[in-house]
C-alpha positions as CSV (number, residue, x, y, z in Angstrom):
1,X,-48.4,-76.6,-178.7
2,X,-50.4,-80.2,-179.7
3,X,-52.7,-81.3,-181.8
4,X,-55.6,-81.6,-179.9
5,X,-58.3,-78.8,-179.2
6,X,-58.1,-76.8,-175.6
7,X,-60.5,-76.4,-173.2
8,X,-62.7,-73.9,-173.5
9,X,-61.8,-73.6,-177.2
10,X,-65.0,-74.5,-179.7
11,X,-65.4,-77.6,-180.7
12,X,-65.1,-79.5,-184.2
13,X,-68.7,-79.0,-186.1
14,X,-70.3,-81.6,-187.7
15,X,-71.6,-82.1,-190.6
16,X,-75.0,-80.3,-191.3
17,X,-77.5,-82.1,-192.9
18,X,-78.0,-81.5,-196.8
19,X,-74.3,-81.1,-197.2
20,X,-72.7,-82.2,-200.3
21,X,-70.7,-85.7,-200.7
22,X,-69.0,-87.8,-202.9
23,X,-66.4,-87.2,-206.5
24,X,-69.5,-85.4,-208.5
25,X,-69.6,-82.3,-205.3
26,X,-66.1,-81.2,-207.2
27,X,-67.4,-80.7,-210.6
28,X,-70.9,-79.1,-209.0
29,X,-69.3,-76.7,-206.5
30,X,-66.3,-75.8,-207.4
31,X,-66.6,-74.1,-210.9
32,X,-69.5,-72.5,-209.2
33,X,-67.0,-70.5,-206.9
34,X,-64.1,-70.5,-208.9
35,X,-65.3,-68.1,-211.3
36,X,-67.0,-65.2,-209.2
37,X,-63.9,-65.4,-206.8
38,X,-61.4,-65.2,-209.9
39,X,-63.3,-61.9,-211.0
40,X,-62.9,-60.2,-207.7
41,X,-59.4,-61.3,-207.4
42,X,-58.0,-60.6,-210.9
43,X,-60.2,-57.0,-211.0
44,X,-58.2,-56.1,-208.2
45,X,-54.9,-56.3,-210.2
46,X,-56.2,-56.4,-213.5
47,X,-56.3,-52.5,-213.6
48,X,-53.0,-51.3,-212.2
49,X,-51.4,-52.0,-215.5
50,X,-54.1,-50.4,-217.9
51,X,-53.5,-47.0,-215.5
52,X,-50.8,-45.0,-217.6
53,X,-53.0,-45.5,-220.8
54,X,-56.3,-44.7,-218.7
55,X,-54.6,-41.4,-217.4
56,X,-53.4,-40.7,-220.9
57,X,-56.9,-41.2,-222.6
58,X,-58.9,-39.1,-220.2
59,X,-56.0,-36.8,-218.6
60,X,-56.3,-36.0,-214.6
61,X,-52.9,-38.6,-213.8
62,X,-52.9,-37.2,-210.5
63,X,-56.2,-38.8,-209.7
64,X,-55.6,-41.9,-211.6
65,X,-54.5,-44.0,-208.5
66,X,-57.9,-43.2,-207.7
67,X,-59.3,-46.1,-210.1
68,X,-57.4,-48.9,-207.9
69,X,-58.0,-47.2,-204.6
70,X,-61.6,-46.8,-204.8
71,X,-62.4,-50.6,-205.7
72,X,-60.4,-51.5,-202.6
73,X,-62.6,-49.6,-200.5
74,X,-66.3,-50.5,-202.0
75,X,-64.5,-54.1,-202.0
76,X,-63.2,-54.6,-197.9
77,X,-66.7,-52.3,-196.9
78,X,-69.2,-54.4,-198.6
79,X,-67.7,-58.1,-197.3
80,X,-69.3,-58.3,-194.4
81,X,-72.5,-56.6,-195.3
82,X,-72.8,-59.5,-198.2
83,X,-71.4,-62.0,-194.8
84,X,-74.7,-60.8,-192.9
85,X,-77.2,-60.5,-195.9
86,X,-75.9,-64.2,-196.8
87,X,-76.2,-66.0,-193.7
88,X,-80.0,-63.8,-193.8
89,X,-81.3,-64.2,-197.0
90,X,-79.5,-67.0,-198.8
91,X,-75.2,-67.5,-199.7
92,X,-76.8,-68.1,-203.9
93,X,-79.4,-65.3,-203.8
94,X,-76.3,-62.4,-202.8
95,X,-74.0,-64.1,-204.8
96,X,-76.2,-64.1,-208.1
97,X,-77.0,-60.0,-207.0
98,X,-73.4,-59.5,-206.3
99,X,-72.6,-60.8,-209.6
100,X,-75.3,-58.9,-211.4
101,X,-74.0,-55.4,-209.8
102,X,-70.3,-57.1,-210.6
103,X,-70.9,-57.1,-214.4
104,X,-73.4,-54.2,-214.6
105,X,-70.5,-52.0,-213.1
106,X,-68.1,-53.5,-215.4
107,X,-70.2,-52.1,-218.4
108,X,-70.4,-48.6,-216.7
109,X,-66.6,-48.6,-216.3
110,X,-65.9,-49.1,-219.6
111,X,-67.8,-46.4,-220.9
112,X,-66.9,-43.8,-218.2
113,X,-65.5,-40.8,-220.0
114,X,-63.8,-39.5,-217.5
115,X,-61.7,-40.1,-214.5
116,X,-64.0,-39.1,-211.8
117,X,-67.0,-41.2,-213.2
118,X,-64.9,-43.8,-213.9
119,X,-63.7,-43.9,-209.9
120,X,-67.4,-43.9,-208.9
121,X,-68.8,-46.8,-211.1
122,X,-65.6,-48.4,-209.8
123,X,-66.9,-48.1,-206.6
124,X,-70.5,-49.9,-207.6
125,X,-68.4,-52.3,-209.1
126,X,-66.1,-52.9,-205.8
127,X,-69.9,-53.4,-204.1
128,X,-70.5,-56.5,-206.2
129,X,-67.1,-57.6,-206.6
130,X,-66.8,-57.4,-202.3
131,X,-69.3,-60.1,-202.0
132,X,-67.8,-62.7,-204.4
133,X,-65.1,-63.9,-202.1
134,X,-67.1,-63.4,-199.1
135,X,-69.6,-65.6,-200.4
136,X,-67.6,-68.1,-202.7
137,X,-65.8,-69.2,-199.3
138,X,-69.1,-69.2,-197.3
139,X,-70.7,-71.5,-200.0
140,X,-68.4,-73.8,-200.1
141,X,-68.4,-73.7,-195.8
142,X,-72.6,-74.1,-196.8
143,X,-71.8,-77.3,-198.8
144,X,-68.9,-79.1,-198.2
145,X,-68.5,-81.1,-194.9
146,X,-66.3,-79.3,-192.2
147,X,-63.3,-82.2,-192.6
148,X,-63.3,-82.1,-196.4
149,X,-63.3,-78.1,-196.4
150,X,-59.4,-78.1,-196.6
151,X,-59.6,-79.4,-199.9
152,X,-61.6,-77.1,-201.5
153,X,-60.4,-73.9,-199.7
154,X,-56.9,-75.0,-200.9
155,X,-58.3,-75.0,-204.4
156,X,-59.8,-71.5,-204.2
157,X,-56.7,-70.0,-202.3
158,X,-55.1,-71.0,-205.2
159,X,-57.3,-69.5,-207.8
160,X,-56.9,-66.4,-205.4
161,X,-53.5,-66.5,-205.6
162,X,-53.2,-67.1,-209.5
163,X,-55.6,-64.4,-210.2
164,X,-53.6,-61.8,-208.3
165,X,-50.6,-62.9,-210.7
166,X,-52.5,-62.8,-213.8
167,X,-54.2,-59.9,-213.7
168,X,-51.3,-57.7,-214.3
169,X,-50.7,-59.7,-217.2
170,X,-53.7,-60.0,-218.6
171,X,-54.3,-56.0,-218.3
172,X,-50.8,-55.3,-220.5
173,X,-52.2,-57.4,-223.0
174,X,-55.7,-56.1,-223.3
175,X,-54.5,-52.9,-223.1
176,X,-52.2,-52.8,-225.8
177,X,-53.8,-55.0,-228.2
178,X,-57.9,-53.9,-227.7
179,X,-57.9,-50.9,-225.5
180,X,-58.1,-49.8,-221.6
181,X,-62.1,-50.6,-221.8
182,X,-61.6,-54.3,-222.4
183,X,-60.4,-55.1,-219.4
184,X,-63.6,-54.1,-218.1
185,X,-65.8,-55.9,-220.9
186,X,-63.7,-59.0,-220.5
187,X,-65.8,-59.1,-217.3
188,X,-69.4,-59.7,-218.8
189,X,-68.9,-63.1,-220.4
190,X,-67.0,-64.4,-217.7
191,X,-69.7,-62.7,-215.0
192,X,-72.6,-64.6,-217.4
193,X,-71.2,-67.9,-217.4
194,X,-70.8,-67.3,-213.0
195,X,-74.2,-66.3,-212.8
196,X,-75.4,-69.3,-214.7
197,X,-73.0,-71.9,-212.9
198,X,-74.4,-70.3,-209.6
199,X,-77.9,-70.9,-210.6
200,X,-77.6,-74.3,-211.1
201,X,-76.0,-74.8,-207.8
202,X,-78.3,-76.3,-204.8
203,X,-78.3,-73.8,-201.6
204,X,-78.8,-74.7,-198.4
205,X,-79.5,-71.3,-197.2
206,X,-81.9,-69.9,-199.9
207,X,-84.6,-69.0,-196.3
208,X,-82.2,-69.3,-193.1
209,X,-83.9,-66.6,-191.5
210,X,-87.5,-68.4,-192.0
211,X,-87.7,-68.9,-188.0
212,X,-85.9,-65.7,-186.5
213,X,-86.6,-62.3,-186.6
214,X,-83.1,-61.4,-188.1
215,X,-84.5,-60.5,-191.5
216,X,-85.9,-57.6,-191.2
217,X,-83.2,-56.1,-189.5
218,X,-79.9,-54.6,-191.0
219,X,-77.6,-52.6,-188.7
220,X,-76.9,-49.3,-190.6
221,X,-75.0,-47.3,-188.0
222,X,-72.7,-49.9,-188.0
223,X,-72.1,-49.9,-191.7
224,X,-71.7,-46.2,-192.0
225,X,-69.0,-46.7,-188.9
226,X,-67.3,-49.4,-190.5
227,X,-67.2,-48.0,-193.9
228,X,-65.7,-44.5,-192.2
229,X,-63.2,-46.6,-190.3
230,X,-62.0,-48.5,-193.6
231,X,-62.0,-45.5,-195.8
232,X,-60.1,-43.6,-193.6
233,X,-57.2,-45.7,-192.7
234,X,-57.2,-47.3,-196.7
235,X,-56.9,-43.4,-197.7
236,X,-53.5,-43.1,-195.0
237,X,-52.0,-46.1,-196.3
238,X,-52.4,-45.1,-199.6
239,X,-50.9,-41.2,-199.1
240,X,-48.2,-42.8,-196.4
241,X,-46.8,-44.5,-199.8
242,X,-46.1,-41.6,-201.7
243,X,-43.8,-40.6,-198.7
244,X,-44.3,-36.9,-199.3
245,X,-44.0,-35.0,-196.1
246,X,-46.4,-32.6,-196.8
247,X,-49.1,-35.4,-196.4
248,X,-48.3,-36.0,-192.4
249,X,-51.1,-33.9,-191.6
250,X,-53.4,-35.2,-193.9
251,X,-52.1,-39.0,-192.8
252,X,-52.3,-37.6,-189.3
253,X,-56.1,-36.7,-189.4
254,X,-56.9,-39.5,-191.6
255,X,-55.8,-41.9,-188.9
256,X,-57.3,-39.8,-186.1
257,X,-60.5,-40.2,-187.6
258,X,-60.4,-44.1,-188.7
259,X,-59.0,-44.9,-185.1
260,X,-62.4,-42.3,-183.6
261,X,-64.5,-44.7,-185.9
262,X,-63.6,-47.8,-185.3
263,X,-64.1,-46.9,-181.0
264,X,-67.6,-46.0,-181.9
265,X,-68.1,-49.4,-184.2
266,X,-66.7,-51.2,-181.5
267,X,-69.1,-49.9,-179.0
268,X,-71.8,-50.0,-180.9
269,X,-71.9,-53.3,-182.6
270,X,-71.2,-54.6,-178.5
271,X,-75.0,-53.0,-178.0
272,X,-76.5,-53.6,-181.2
273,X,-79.0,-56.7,-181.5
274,X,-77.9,-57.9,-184.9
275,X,-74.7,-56.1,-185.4
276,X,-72.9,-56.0,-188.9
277,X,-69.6,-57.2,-187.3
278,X,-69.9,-60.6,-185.5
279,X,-68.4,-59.3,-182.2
280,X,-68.9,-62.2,-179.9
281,X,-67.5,-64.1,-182.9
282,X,-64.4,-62.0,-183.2
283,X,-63.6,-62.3,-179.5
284,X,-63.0,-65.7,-179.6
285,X,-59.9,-66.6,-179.8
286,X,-59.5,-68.8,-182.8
287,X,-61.2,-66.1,-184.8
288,X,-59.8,-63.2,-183.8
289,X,-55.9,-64.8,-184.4
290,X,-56.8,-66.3,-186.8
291,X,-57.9,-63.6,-188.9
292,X,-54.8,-61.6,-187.5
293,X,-52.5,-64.3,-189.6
294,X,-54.5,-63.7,-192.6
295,X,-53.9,-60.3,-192.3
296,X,-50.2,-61.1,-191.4
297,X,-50.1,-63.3,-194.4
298,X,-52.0,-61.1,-196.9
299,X,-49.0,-58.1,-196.0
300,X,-46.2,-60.6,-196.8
301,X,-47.7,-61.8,-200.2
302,X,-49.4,-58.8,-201.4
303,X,-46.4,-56.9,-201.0
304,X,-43.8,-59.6,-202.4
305,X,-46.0,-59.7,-204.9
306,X,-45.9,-55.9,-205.7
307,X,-42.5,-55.3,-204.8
308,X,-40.6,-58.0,-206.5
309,X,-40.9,-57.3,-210.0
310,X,-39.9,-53.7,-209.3
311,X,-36.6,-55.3,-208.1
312,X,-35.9,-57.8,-211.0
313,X,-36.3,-54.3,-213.2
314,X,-34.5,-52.1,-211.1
315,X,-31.8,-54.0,-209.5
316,X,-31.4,-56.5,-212.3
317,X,-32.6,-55.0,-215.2
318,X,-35.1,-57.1,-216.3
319,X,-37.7,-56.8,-219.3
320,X,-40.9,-56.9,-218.7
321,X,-41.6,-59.6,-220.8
322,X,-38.8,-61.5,-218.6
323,X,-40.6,-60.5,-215.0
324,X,-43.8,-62.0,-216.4
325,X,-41.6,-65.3,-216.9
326,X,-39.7,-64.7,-213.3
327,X,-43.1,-64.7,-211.5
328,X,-44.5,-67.9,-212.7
329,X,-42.6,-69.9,-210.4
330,X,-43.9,-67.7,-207.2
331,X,-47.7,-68.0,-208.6
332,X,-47.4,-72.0,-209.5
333,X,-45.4,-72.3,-206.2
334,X,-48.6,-70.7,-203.9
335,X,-51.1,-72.6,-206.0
336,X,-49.7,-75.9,-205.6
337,X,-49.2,-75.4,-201.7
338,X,-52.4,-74.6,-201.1
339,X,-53.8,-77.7,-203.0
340,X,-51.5,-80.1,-201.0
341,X,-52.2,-78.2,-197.7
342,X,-55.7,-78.8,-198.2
343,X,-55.7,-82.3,-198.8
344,X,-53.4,-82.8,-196.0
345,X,-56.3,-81.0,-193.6
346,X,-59.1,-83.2,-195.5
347,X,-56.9,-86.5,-194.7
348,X,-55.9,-85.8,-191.2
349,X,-57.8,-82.6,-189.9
350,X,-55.1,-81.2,-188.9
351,X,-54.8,-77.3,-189.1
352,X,-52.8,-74.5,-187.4
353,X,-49.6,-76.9,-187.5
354,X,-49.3,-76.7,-190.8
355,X,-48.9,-72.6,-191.3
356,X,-46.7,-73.2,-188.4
357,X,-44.3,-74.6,-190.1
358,X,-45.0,-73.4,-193.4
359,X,-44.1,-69.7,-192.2
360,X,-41.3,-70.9,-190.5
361,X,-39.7,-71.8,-193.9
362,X,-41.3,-68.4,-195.3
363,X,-39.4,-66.5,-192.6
364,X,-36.3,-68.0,-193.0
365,X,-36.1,-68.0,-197.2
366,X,-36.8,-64.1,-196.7
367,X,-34.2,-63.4,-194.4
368,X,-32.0,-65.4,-196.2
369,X,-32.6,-63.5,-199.3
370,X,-32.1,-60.1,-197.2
371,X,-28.6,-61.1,-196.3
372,X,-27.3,-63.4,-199.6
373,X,-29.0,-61.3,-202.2
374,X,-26.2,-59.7,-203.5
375,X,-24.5,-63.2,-204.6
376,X,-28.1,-64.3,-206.2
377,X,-28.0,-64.4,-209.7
378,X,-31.3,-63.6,-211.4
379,X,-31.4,-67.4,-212.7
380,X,-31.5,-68.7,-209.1
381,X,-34.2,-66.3,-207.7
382,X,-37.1,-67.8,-209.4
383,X,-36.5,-71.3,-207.9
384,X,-36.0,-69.5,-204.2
385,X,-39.1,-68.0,-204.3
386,X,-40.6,-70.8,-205.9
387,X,-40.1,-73.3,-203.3
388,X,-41.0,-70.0,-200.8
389,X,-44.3,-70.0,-202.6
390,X,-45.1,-74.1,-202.0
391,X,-45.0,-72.8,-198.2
392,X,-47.1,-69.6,-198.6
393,X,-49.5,-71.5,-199.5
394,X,-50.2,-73.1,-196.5
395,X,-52.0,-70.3,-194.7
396,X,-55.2,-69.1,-196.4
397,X,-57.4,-72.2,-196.7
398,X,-56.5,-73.4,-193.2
399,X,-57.7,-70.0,-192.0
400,X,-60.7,-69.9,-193.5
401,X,-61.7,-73.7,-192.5
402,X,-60.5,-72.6,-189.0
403,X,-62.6,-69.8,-188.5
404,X,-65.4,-71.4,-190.4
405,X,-65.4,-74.1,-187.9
406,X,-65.3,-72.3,-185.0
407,X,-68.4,-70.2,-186.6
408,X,-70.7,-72.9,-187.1
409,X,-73.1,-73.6,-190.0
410,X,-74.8,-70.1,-189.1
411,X,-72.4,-67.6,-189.1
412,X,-70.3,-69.1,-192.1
413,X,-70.9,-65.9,-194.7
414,X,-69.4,-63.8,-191.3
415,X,-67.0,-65.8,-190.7
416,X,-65.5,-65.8,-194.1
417,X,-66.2,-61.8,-194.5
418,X,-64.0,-61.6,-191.0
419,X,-61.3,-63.0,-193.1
420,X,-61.9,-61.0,-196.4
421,X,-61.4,-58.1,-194.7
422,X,-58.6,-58.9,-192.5
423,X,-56.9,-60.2,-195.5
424,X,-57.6,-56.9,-197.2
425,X,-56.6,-54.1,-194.8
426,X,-53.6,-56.7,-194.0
427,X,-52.3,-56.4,-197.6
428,X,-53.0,-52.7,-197.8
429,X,-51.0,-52.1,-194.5
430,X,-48.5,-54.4,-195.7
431,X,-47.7,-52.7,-198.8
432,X,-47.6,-49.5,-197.5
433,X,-45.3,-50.0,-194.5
434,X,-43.0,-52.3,-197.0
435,X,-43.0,-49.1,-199.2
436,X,-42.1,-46.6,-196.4
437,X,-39.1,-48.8,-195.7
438,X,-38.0,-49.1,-199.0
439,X,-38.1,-45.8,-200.0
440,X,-37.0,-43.9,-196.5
441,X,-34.0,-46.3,-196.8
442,X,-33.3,-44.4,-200.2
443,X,-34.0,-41.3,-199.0
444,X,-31.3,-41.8,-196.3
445,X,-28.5,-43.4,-197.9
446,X,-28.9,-40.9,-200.9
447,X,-31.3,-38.5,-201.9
448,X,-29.7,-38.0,-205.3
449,X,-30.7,-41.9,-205.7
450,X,-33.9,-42.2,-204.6
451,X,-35.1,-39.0,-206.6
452,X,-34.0,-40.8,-210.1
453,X,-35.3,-44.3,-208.6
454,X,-39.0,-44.0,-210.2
455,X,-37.0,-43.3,-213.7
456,X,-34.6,-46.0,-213.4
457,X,-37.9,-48.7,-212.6
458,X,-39.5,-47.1,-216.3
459,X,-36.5,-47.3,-218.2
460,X,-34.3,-50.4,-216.7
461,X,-30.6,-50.6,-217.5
462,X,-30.7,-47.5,-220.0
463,X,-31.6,-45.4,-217.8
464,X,-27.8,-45.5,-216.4
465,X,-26.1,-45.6,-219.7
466,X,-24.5,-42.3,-219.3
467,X,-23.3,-42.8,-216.3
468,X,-19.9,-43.9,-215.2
469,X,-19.1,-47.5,-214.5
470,X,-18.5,-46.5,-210.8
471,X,-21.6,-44.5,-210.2
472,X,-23.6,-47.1,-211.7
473,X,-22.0,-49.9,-209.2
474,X,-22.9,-47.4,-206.7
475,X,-26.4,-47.0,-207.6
476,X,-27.2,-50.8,-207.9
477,X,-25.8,-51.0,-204.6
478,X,-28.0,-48.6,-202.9
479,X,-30.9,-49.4,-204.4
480,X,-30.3,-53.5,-203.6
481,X,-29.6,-52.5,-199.9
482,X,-32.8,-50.9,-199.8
483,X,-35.0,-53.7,-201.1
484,X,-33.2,-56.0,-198.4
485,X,-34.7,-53.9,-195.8
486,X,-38.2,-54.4,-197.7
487,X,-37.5,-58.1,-197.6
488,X,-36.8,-58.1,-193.8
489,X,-39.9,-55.6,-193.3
490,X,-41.7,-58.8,-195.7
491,X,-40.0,-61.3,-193.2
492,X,-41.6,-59.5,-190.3
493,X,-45.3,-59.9,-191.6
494,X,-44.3,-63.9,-191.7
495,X,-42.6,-63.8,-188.6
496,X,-45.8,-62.8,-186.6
497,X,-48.2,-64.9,-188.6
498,X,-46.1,-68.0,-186.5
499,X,-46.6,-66.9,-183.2
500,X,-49.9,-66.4,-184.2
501,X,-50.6,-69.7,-185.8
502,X,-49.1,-71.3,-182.7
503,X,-51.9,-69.9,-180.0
504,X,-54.5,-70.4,-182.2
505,X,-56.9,-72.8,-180.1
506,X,-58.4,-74.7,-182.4
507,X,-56.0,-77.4,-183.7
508,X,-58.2,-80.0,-185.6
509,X,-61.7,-79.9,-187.2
């Protein structure tokens, strides 16, 4: 491994002319992508918590997972459709249409009366909210000179990271003081002040495809492929969770069919003229592994993130009002890593080293906290995986700077849809196969356990009350054994993402 780009690997981009410079670029473009990429972040989180009072206000609980599930979908399919229409018809014009459907949606959602319609205006909503990511990172790719990108993408990877944290939060709240329906209103001021910071933005792109004959050309085989592939293999993921095996056959066929889909998207987007996925792009090798260690990095997080509170409840019997206090450490901890990482890539242009080592610390906090977590008191957990954070946060902005360099200035809203989505289906996998381990070591070392496990995560301590001090013992000792297996299946995710963030070609930009 060095520092220094391979042969055959792409070479640093310069700066395109008309891209921004100077202090003032901060205040111009960043509120301008901070806000749409905080919506679609936090309104994939926001929700989960507002779902017991959702189900219990229009009924059908079976379905309600539905309401999370659905935006996921609309969400990973309509990245790189906003990738293509962006680097087409303009990154500003899509983002100020995403955010119009985004907010439009929102409205819809909050006056669905019942389950089913409010699953299908989630899905317009994931539509628009699919393309504010996409396009937040392409804009800034569009306006900020390749060596100073690290900055910036730092910034919004910790906005991204934050919002994943406070949504949760701020759905509780809203919830229980205003009703499930304001976490969906909440949207529309927020979306209004976006739309206007957008406006005011200057685009580079508004006409790209002035003096090719892209425009008029939009590859729908290869969207209907790749939304059958994503919906397919989302849908497994999400029944593999419950791990009910009656579902096998229906995970079975599920995964048949995504795997059938994505041959036929493969082979057709290699023939296609202007194909929806950027295939000689993703054979490249600093884009393809590159957006492999998002994916990588989007399963560690995205599960921690989702699995660790359950543990401060169930193992150490936490509040919820006390978990809310236990994560800040591991949301401030990602957010200031990825600030510092960038400025480190904007000083020296450095890139893949500093994941490197970043994961290798990631790794090895993980596995420590699989073997020592029985001594770990819950006082000392938040500082471990706050300092874990400071080196999470090393991945996402260098990825996206990576593969936006090795793009180019024309392919930049692909390039960042390449890592939207890996990032997505990464986290979704992620969670899922974290979940299988966690409850199939349950199910193994006792079934008695794992069948009262979903009461003992509602009720906390008092749910063991009448049970003997012994059994007790015995029960916080299975169900700890089992979340070390989830934080060695966590360790895994971080443990790839450094062997892929050591072949990655491209080194400096």
């Amino acid at each position: 491994m060095n520092d220094s780009t391979t042969a055959g690997s792409p070479r640093p981009v310069k700066p395109v002319s008309g891209m921004m410079t100077g202090r003032s670029v901060f205040l111009t473009v960043f509120p301008s992508v901070m806000l749409p990429m905080f919506l679609a972040v936090v309104d994939q989180t926001i929700v989960a918590t507002a779902l017991p009072a959702i189900a219990a206000n229009l009924g059908e609980i079976k379905r309600a997972s539905w309401v999370v599930v659905s935006y996921l979908i609309a969400a990973t399919i309509a990245a790189p459709v906003y990738g293509r229409f962006g680097d087409t018809f303009g990154r500003r014009r899509m983002m100020l249409i995403a955010l119009t459907i985004f907010i439009a949606a929102s409205v819809m959602c909050a006056l669905a009366p019942s389950v089913e319609l409010l699953t299908a205006t989630r899905v317009l909503q994931g539509l628009g909210g699919g393309g504010l990511m996409t396009l937040s990172q392409a804009l800034v790719g569009e306006a900020i000179p390749p060596r100073q990108r690290g900055r910036y993408q730092g910034y919004l990877a910790a906005v991204a990271v934050s919002s994943n944290t406070f949504g949760p939060v701020a759905g509780g709240y809203l919830t229980e003081t205003m009703g499930w329906p304001s976490i969906f209103l909440v949207n529309v001021p927020i979306g209004l002040v976006a739309i206007a910071l957008v406006y005011r933005m200057q685009s580079l792109s508004d006409n790209p495809a002035q003096d090719t004959d892209e425009s008029g050309t939009f590859d729908s085989t290869g969207l209907f492929l790749f939304a059958s592939f994503i919906a397919t293999i989302i849908l497994s993921l999400e029944q593999i969770q419950h791990m009910d095996s009656e579902a096998i056959g229906t995970v079975a066929a599920l995964v048949a069919l995504g795997v059938i889909s994505l041959i036929l998207l493969w082979r057709h987007e290699k023939r296609t003229a202007f194909p929806l996925l950027p295939i000689s792009l993703l054979k490249q090798p600093t884009v393809w592994r590159s957006d492999a260690l998002a994916a990588c990095h989007g399963a560690a997080l995205v599960s921690l993130i989702t699995f660790l509170p359950i543990y401060l409840r169930a193992v150490h019997g936490a509040s919820p009002g006390q978990i809310g206090l236990l994560m800040v450490p591991l949301t401030v901890g990602i957010g200031i890593g990825s600030m510092i990482t960038g400025r480190i890539v904007s000083r020296t242009g450095c890139t893949m080293i500093i994941p490197f080592y970043g994961l290798i610390v990631v790794t090895s906090f993980l596995l420590f906290l699989a073997i020592w977590a029985p001594h770990l008191s819950i006082r000392e957990l938040p500082w471990i995986f706050g300092v874990n954070a400071l080196f999470m946060g090393t991945v996402m902005g260098v990825v996206q700077v990576t593969v936006q360099a090795a793009a180019g200035p024309r392919m930049l809203g692909a390039a960042a849809a390449t890592v939207q989505f890996s990032r997505s289906v990464g986290a979704a996998f992620g969670t899922a196969v974290v979940a299988a381990v966690l409850f199939s070591v349950l199910e193994v070392t006792d079934r008695a356990i794992a069948a009262q496990f979903g009461t003992i995560v509602q009720q906390g301590p008092d749910a063991m009350l009448n049970l003997a001090p012994e059994h007790q013992a015995v029960m916080r000792s299975v169900i700890g054994n089992a979340f070390r297996a989830a934080f060695v299946a966590i360790a895994g995710f971080s443990g790839l993402g450094i062997w892929l963030a050591w072949w990655v070609p491209l080194r400096r930009v």
